[in-house]
LOZABA-22028 format. One line per 2 residues: number of its first residue (from 0); their letters; for each residue y, x, z of N, C-alpha, C, O. Coordinates in steps of 0.2 Angstrom, whole numbers. Layout:
BEGIN
NUM	A	Y X Z Y X Z Y X Z Y X Z  ...
This chain:
BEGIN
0	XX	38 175 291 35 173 285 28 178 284 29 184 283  24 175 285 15 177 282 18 182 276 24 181 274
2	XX	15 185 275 12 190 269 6 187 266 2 186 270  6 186 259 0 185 256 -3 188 255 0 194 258
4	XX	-10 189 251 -16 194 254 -20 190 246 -20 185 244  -24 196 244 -26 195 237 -34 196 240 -33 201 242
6	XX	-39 194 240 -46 196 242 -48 201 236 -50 198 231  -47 207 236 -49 213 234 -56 214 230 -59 216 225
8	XX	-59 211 236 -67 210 234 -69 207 228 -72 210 223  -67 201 228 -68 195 225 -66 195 215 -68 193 210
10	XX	-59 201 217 -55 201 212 -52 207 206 -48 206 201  -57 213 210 -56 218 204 -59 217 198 -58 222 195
12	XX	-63 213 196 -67 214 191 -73 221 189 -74 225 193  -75 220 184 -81 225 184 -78 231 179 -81 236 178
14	XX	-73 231 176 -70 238 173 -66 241 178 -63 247 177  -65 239 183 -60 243 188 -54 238 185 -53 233 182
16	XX	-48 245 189 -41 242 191 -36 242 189 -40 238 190  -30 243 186 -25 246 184 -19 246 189 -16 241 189
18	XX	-16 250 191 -10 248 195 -4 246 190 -4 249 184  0 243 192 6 238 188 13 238 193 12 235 198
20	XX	19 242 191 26 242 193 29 236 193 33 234 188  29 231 199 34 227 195 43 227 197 45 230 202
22	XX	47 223 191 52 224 193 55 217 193 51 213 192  61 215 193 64 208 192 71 209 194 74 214 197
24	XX	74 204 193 79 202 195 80 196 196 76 192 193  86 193 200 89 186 202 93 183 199 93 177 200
26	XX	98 186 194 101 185 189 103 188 183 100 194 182  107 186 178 108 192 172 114 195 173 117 197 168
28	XX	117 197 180 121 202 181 117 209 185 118 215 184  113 206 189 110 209 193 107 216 190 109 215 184
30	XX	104 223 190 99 226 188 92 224 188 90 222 193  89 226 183 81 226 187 80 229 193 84 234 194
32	XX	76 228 197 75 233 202 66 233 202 62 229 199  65 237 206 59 238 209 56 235 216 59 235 222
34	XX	51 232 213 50 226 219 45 227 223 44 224 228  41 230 219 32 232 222 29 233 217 32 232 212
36	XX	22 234 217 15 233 214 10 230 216 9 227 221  5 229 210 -1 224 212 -6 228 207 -5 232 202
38	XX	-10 227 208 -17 230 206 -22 223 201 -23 218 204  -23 225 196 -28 220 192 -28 223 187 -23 227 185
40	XX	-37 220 184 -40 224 179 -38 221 172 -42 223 167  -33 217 170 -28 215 166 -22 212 165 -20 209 170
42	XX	-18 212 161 -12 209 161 -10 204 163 -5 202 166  -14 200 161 -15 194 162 -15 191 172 -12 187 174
44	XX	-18 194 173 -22 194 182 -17 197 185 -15 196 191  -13 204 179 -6 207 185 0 201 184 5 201 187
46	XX	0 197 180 7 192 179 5 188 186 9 188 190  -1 184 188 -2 181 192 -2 182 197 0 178 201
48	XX	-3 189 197 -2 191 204 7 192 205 10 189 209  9 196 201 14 197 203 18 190 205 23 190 210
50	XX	17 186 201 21 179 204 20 177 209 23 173 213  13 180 210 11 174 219 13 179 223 17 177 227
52	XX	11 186 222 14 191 228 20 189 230 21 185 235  26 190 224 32 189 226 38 184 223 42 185 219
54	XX	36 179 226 37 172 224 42 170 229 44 165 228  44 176 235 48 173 239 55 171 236 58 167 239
56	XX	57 174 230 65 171 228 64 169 221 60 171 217  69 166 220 71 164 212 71 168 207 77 170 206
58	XX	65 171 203 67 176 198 73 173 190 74 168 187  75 178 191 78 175 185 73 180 179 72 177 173
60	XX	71 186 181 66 187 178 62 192 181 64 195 186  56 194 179 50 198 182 45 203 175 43 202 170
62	XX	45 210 180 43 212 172 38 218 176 39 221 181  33 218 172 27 224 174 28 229 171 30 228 165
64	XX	26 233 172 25 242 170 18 245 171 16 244 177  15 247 169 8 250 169 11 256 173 16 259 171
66	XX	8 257 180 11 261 183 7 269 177 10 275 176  2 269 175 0 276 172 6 277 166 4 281 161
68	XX	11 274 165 15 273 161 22 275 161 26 278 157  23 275 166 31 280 171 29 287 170 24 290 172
70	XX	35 289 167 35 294 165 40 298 171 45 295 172  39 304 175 43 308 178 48 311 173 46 312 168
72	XX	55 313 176 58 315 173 61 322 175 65 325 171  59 323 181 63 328 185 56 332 186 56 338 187
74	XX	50 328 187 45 335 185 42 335 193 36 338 194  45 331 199 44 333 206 38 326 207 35 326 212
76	XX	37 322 204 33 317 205 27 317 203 24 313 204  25 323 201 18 322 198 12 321 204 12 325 209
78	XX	8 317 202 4 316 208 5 313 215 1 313 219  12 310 215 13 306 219 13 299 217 13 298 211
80	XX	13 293 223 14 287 224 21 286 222 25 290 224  21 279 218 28 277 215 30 276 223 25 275 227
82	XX	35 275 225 39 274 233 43 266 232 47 266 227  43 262 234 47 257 234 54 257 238 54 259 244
84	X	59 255 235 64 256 240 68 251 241 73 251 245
């Protein structure tokens, strides 16, 4: 399966970017989990993306996070990349 691909160029807008956590699940037994990120200069533009990025399965639900919005807790993440796992 291709990878989708967002033309960066085209799509940041002129205020910059915001990175966005997304999470989802496949059913309401499931936990949310962590599924990736997408970058856009609104909420609006991060919903979008995040459905066409990851559209490979059935969500039963999908949910963004402002990634400057995660808060560490353990004190060891400062300054790091959220990690997908």
């Amino acid at each position: 399966m291709e990878r989708k691909k967002i033309n960066r160029s085209t799509e940041l807008g002129r205020e910059g970017t915001t990175w966005f956590e997304v999470f989802a699940r496949r059913d309401s037994t499931e936990p949310l989990t962590h599924i990736g990120a997408v970058e856009a200069p609104n909420d609006a533009l991060a919903k979008a993306r995040a459905w066409y990025v990851y559209d490979h399965h059935h969500w039963k639900e999908m949910c963004l996070v402002r990634t400057s919005a995660v808060i560490s807790v353990t004190g060891e993440a400062h300054g790091l990349p959220i990690k997908v796992v």
